[in-house]
N, C-alpha and C positions, 0 to 999 in steps of 0.2 A: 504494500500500500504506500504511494507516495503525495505528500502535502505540500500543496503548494503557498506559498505565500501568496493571499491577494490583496490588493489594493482599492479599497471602496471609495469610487467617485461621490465627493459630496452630490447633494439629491438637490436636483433644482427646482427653487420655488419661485413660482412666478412673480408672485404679487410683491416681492425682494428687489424683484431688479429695475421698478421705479425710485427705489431709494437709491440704489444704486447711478441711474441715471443721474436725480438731484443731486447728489453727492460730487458727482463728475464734474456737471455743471455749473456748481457751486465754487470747488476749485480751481475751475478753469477763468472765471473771474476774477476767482481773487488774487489767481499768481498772474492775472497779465500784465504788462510794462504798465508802466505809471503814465505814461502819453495817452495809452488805449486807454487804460482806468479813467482818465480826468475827461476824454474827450466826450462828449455827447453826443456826435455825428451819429448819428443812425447806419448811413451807408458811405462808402468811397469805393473811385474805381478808378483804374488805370490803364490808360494804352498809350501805345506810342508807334510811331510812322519813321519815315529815314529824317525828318528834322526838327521833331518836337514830342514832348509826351503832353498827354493830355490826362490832366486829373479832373473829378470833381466828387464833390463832399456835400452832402443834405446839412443845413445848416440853419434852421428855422428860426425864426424868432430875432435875426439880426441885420441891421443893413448894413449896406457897403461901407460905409463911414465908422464903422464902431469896428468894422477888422483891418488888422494889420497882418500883411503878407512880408516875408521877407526870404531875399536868397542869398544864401552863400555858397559859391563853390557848387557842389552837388546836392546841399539840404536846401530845403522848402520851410518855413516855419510860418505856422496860421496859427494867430490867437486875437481873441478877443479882446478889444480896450477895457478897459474898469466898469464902465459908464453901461453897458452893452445889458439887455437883458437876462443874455443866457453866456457863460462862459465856454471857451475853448480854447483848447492849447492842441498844436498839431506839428508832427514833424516830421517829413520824408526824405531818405536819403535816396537818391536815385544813381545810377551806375556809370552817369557821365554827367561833366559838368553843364551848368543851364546859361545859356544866354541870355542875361535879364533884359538887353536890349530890343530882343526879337520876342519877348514873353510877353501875357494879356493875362489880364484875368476878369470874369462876370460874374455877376451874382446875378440870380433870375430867379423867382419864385421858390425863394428859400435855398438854390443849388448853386455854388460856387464851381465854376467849371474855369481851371485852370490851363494854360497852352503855354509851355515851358519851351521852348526853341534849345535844341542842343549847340552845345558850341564845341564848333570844327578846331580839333588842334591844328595851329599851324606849324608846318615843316619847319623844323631848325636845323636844315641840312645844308651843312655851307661844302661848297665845290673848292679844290685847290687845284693851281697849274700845276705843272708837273714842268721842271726847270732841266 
């Protein structure tokens, strides 16, 4: 006669793995970056083309006057003045840097749709004669 060792799968109860669910979902709030946490946006989306990305952000309750857009480099920072209804703080790194010159930005029925123009490195390739 030989015994085998067996291994009893815990028994799955249904009505557990809504808790389980909230519990997920509950941490997943709470450990997001502190930009996500503080932000209020609802939605944001991004695309981009051969010479600009284009963002835009739900942003209700605010007008163009009460936010402040700023670019450095390759970040994007969107937050809201003091005075503003509803607060926001926002910050996107993108993967090339933005040409503030050629950038726009709208606000239209609470959606701030951003058009960030990429900026073309220029060659710093110098040519030498050959003596």
């Amino acid at each position: 006669m030989f015994f085998t060792p067996v291994m009893r799968r815990a028994a799955y109860v249904p009505h557990l793995r809504g808790v389980d669910q909230q519990l997920e979902r509950w941490l997943g709030e709470a450990l997001q970056t502190p930009a996500k946490a503080n932000a209020k946006a609802s939605a944001a989306s991004v695309t981009q083309d051969d010479k600009s990305y284009t963002l835009s952000f739900d942003v209700p309750g605010v007008s163009k006057g009460q936010l402040n857009i700023g670019i450095e480099g390759n970040v994007v920072r969107i937050e809201s003045l003091k005075d503003a209804a509803r607060s926001y703080q926002l910050a996107y790194e993108l993967p090339q840097d933005i040409d503030a010159a050629s950038s726009e930005a709208k606000l239209e029925f609470g959606v701030l749709t951003l058009k960030l123009g990429k900026l073309v490195a220029a060659s710093k390739v110098t040519t030498l004669n050959i003596v």
